[in-house]
C-alpha positions in Angstrom: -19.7 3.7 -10.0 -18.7 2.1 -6.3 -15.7 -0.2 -6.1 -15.2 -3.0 -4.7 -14.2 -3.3 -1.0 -10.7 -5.1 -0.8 -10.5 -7.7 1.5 -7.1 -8.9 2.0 -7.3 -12.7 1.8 -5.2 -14.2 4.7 -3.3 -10.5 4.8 -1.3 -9.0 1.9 -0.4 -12.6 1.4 1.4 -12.1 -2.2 4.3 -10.0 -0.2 4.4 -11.5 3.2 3.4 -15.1 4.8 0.3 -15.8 5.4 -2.1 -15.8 8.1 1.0 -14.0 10.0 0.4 -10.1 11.8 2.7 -8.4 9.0 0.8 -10.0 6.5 -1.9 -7.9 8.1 -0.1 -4.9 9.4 1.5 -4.9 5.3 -2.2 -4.9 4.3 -3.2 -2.1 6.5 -0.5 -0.3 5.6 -1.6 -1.0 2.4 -4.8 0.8 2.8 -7.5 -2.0 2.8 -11.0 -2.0 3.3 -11.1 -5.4 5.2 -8.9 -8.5 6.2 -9.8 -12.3 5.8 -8.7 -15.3 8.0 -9.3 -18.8 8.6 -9.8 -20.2 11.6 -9.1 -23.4 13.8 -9.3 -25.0 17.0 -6.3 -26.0 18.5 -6.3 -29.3 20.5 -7.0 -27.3 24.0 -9.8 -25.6 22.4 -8.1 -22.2 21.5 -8.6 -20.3 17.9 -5.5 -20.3 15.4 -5.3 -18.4 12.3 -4.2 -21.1 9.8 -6.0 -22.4 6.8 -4.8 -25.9 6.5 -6.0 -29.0 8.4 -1.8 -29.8 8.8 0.9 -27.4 9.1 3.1 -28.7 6.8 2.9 -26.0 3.9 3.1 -22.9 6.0 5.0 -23.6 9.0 8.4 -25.8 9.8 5.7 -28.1 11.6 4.5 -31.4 10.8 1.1 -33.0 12.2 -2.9 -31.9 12.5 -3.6 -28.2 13.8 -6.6 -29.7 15.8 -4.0 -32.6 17.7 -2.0 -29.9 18.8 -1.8 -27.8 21.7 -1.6 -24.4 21.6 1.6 -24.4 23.3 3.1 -27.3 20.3 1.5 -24.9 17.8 3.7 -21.9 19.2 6.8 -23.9 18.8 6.7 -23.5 15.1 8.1 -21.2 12.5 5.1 -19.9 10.5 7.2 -17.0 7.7 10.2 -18.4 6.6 8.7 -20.9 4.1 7.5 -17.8 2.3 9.8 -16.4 -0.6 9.4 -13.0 1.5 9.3 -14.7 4.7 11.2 -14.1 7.8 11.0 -16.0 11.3 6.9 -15.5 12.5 5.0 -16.7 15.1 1.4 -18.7 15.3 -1.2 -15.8 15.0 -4.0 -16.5 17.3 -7.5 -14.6 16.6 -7.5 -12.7 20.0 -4.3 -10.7 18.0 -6.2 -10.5 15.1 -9.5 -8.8 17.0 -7.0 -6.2 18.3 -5.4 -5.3 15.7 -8.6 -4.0 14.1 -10.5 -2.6 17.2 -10.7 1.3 16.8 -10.6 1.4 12.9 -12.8 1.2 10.1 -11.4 -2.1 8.7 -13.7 -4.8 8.7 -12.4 -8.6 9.7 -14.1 -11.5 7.4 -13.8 -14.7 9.2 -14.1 -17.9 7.7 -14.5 -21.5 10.2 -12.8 -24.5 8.2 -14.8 -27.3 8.0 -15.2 -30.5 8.5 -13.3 -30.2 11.6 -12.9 -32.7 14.4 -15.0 -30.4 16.5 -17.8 -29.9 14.3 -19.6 -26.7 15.4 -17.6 -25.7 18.4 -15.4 -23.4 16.6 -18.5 -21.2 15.4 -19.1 -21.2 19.5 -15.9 -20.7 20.7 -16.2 -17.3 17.5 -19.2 -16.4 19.0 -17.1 -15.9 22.4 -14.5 -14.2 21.1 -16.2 -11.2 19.3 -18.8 -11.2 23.0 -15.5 -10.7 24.6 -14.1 -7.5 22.2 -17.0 -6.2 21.9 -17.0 -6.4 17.9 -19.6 -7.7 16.2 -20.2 -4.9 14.0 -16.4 -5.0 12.3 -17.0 -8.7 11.9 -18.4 -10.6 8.9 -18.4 -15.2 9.6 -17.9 -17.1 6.3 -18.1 -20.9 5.7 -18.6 -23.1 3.0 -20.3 -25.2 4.9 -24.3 -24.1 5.6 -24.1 -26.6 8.8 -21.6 -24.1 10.4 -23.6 -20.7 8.9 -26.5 -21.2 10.7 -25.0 -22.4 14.0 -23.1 -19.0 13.5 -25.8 -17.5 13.1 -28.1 -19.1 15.7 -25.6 -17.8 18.0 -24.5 -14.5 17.1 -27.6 -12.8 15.5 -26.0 -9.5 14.9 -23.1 -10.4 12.8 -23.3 -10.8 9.1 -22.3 -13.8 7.3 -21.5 -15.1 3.9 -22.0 -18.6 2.6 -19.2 -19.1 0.5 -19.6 -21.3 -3.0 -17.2 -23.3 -4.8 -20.4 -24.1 -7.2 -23.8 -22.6 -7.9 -25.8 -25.6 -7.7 -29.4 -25.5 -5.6 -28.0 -21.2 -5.4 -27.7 -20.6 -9.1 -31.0 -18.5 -9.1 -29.7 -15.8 -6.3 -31.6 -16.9 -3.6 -29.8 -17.9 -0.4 -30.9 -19.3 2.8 -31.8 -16.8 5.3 -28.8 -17.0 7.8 -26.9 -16.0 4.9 -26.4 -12.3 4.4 -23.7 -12.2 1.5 -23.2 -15.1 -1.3 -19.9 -15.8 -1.6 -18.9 -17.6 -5.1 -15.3 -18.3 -6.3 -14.2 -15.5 -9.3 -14.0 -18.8 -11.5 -18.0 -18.9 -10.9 -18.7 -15.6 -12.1 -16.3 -15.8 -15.2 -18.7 -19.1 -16.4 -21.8 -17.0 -15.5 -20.9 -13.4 -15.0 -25.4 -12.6 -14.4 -25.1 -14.6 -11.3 -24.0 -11.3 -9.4 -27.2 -9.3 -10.6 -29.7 -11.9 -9.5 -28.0 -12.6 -6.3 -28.7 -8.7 -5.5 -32.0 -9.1 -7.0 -32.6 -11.7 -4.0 -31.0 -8.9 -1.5 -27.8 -10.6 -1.4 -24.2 -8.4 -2.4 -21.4 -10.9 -3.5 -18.0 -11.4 -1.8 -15.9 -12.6 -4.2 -12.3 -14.8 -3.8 -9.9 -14.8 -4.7 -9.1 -11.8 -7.3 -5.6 -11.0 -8.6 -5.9 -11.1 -12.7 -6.4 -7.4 -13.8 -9.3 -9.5 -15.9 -10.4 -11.1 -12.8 -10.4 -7.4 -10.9 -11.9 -5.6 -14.4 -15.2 -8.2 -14.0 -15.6 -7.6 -10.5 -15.3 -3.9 -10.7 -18.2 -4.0 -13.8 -20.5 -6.7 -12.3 -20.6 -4.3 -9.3 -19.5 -6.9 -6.6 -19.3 -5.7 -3.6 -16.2 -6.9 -1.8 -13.4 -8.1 -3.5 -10.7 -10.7 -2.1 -7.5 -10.5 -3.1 -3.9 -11.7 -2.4 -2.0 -8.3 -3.2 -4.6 -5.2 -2.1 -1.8 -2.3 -3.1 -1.8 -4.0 -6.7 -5.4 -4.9 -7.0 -5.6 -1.4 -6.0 -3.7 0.3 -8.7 -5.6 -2.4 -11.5 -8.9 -1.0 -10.0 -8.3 2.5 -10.5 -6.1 2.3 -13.6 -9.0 0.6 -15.4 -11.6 2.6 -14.2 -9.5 5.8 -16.0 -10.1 3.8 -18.7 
């Protein structure tokens, strides 16, 4: 039986603050497979690694990611709020590319939408990966097909997942054709576990998110999905194996 890839859903997120390089470094460290992110656009047009439209939950920050410069962004504490948190800095994506040039760890990327700047993040992704050369260690993931395809449309070569928090018009398997992956929430699969099997039966693997339960990780491993995102990747680890032993 093949495992699930772990991806580690905005870093080892469980043990260190989010969306922050030792979140990342921690899940390195931590052996793996892959790294998630979300991604914004500050005011000035640069990429920031933060999931929320405002900074207020995981920053000492108040106000709108996108109405902020880059340079306002920077001022900001982004670890301490966490119960493992020390003093961090913003984490831009440029940091994020380098840390996984030269290793085997792929980077899923998901664009936040709706956004002030509509598609020009997907552009200004596009850029980024021309720029360091990695479009093979990258996957792009949105919720929003809009933002898929003009991925897509732009940067042929890398794979994509369209992310669900339904089935809806998808509950047969089939996705549109910019999408490689499907992408449903673990709370999708636990009301209707045969989604994964027809979704490969219409070429598609599943990325799942986000997995922490050792229930949760024991109906990924069994339904075969093919990457697995989780907040703790060491744990998840240990649940995956243990349960396979048994």
């Amino acid at each position: 039986m093949q495992l699930p890839s772990l991806v580690a859903h905005r870093g080892a997120s469980t043990d260190r603050p989010e969306h922050t390089i030792g979140a990342y470094e921690l899940a390195l460290e931590e052996g793996a497979d892959g790294l998630e992110c979300d991604i914004r656009l500050s005011r000035d047009g640069e990429i920031v690694c933060v999931h929320d439209r405002t900074l207020s939950r995981t920053s000492n920050g108040r106000g709108t990611v996108s109405a902020l410069s880059l340079e306002q962004l920077k001022a900001y504490d982004y670890g301490s709020w966490h119960r493992h948190g020390q003093p961090a800095g913003l984490l831009v994506l440029d940091e994020l590319l380098e840390l996984v040039k030269g290793t085997n760890v792929q980077l899923f990327v998901e664009t936040k939408h709706p956004v002030r700047y509509r598609n020009d993040v997907e552009r200004k992704l596009a850029e980024a990966l021309r720029r360091h050369r990695l479009d093979a260690q990258i996957v792009m993931m949105s919720f929003s097909p809009t933002a898929v395809k003009a991925f897509r449309d732009l940067a042929p070569d890398v794979r994509t997942v369209l992310l669900l928090d339904r089935l809806g018009r998808y509950r047969g398997g089939a996705l549109p054709s910019f999408a490689d992956y499907t992408g449903p929430g673990v709370h999708l699969l636990r009301n209707d576990p045969g989604y994964v099997d027809r979704a490969r039966k219409a070429g598609h693997e599943t990325y799942v998110w986000t997995v922490d339960s050792a229930e949760d990780i024991a109906l990924c491993r069994d339904l075969g999905v093919r990457y697995l995102a989780t907040n703790a990747p060491a744990n998840t680890r240990r649940l995956l194996t243990a349960n396979l032993a048994t």
